[in-house]
C-alpha positions in Angstrom: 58.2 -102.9 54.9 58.9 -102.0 51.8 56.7 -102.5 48.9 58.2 -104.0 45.2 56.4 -104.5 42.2 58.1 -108.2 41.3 55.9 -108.4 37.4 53.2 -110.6 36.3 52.5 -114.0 38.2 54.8 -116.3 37.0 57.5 -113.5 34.9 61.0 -114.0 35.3 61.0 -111.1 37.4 58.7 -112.4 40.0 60.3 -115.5 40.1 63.8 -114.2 40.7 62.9 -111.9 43.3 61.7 -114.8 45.0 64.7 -116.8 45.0 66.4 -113.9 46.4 64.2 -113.1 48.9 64.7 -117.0 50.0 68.3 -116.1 49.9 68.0 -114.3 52.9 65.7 -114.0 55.8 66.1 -110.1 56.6 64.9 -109.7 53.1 62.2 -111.7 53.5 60.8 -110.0 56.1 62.0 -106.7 54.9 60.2 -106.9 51.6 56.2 -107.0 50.3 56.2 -108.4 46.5 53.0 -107.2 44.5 52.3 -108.9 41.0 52.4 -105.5 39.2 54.7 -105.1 36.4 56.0 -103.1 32.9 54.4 -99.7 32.7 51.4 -100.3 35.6 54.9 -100.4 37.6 56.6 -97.5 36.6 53.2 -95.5 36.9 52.8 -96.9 41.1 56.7 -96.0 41.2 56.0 -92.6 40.0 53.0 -92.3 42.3 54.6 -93.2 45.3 51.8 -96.1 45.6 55.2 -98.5 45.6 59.1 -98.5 46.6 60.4 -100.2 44.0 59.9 -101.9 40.8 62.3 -105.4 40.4 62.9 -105.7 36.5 64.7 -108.2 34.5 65.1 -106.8 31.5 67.6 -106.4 28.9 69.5 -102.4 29.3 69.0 -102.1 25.9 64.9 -102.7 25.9 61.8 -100.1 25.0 61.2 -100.2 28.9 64.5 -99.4 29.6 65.1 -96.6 27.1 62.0 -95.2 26.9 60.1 -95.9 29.6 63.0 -96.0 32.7 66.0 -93.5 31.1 63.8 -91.1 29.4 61.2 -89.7 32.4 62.7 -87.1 33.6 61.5 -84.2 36.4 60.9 -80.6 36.0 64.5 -80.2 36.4 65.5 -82.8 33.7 67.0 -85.3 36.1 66.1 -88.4 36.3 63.0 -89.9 38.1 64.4 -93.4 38.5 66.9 -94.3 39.7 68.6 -98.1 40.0 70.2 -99.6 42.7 72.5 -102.6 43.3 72.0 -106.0 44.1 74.0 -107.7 46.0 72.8 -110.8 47.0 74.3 -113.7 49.5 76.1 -116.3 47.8 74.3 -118.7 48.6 71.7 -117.0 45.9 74.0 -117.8 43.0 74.5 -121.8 43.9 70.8 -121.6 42.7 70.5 -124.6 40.0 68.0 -125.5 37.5 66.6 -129.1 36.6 70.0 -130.0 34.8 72.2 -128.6 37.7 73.2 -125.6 35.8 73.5 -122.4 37.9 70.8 -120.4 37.3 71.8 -116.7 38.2 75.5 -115.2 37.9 76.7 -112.0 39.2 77.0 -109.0 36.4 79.1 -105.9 37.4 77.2 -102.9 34.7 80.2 -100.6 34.7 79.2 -98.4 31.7 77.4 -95.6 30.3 74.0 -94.8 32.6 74.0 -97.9 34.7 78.0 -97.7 35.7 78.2 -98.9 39.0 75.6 -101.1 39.1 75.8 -104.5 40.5 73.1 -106.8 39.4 72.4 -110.6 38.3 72.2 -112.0 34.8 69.9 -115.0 34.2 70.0 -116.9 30.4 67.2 -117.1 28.5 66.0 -119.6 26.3 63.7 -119.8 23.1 61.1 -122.5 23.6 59.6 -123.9 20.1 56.3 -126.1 20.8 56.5 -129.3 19.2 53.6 -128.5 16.9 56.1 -126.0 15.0 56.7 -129.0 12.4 53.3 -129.4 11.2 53.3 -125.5 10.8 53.2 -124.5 6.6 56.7 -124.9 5.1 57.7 -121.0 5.4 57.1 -121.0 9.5 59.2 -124.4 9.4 62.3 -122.6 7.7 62.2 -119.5 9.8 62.0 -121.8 13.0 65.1 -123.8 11.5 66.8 -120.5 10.7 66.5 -118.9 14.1 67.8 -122.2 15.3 70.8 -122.0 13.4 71.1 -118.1 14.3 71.0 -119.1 17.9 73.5 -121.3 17.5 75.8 -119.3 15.5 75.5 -116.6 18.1 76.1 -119.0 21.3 79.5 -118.8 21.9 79.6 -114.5 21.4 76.6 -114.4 23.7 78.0 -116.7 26.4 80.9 -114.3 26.1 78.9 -110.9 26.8 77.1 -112.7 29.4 79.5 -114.2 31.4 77.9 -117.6 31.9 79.5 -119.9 33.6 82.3 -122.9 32.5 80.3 -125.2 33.6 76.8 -123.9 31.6 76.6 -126.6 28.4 73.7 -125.8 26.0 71.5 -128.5 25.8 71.8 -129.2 22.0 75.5 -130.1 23.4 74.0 -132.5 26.2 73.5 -136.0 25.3 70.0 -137.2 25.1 
């Protein structure tokens, strides 16, 4: 059995290890998920007290750089080390409550991670609808992050890859 630290209850870590562990049954029963996550993780990694540490993250993050790249042994090679996922298709028909595929496949072909296979998942900004009655400066920075997300949809949907059929829900009709 081998033993994965899949992050905090509820992280989008945990919860996509899940969906790929539902993808398939030999994973299922191959693999023990623990609710440890960020640096507790990479500490149990080091350790040996775990196998593996499941991480969605972006390549460019503190954990990433700092944390992940940067420990090196005695020798100066790395102590981590990634490894592909290649999951069943039947992972990626995976929808959310709109019908929108949730994960896509991500080929990482450059730099330290070339020739790693992985999955990208969108993320979202969620505003509370409190953020109105907030004082007038919180109100304009909300409205301007808006309008920078928007500005930047179409160049992130490009770097991402997502999907034709993905349509942002300030497109959707109410």
């Amino acid at each position: 059995m081998l033993n994965v630290a899949a992050g905090e209850d509820g992280s989008g870590g945990q919860i996509t290890l899940k969906n790929l562990l539902n993808a398939d049954p030999r994973w299922r029963s191959a693999v023990h998920a623990t609710t440890d996550g960020g640096t507790a993780a990479l500490r149990m990694l080091r350790d040996k007290n775990i196998d593996a540490f499941f991480l969605m993250d972006d390549r460019n993050s503190d954990m990433i750089e700092q944390s992940i790249k940067a420990q090196v042994d005695e020798r100066g090679r790395p102590v981590f080390k990634f490894l592909a996922i290649n999951p069943p298709a039947n992972f990626f028909a995976e929808t959310d409550w709109t019908g929108k595929k949730m994960y896509q496949p991500e080929a990482l072909t450059r730099g330290w991670f070339g020739g790693i296979n992985t999955i990208s998942v969108d993320a979202v900004f969620i505003v509370g609808k409190a953020w109105w009655k907030k004082d007038a400066a919180t109100r304009a920075a909300v409205e301007q992050l808006g309008k920078a997300i928007d500005t930047a949809g179409s160049a992130i949907r490009a770097a991402t890859h997502t999907p034709t059929d993905w349509i942002p829900a300030s497109d959707q009709k109410k």
